[in-house]
C-alpha positions in Angstrom: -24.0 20.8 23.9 -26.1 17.4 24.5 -27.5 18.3 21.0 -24.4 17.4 18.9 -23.8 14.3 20.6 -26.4 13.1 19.2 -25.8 14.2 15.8 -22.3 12.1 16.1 -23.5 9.4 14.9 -25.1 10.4 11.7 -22.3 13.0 10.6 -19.8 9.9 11.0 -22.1 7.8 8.7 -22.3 10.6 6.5 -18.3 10.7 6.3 -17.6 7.4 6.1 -18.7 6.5 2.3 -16.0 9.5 1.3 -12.9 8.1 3.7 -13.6 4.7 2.6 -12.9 5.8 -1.4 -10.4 8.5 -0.6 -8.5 5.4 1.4 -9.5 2.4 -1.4 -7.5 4.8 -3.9 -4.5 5.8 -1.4 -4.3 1.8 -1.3 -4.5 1.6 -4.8 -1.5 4.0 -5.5 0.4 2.8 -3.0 0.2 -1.3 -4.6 1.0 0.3 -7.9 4.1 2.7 -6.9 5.1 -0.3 -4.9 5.0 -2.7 -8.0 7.1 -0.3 -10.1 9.6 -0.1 -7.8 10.2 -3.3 -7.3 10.3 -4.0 -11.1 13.2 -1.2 -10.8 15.1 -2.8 -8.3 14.8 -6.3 -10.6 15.6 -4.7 -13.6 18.9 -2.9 -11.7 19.8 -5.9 -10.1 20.1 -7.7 -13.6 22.0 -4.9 -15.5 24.1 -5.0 -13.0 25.2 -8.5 -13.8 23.0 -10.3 -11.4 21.3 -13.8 -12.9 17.9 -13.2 -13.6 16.6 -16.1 -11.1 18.3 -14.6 -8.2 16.9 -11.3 -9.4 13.5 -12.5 -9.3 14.1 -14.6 -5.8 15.8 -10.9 -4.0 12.7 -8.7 -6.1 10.4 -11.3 -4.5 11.4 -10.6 -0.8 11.9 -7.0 -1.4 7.9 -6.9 -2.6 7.0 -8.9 0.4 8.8 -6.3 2.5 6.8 -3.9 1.7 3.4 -5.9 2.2 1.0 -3.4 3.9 0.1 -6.7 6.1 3.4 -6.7 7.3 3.6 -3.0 7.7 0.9 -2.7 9.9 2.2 -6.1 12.2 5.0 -4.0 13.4 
């Protein structure tokens, strides 16, 4: 039992390289699935009649909504 607590240490170094990429490209989806949809929601928002600038201002706060900054705040 004492032996694999000292192995601890070197499998979690040996894991960490893999986690990081597999989370770098979760992040990377995420930004890009987030930026499409709020080029939906503009693009709805104006073909529904909306003026473009308060569109852009409404698209603006709905992409800062979903800033992963603010997602992990609360």
């Amino acid at each position: 039992m004492a032996d694999t607590g000292d192995r601890f240490p070197v499998v979690l170094m040996a894991a960490l390289p893999g986690l990081t990429i597999r989370f770098g490209l979760t992040f990377l989806r995420f930004q890009s699935r987030r930026r499409q949809g709020v080029r939906r929601f503009r693009e709805t928002l104006e073909a529904g009649g909306m003026p473009p600038r308060e569109a852009a201002l409404l698209a603006q706060s709905y992409y800062e909504a979903g800033s992963l900054r603010e997602i992990l705040r609360r």
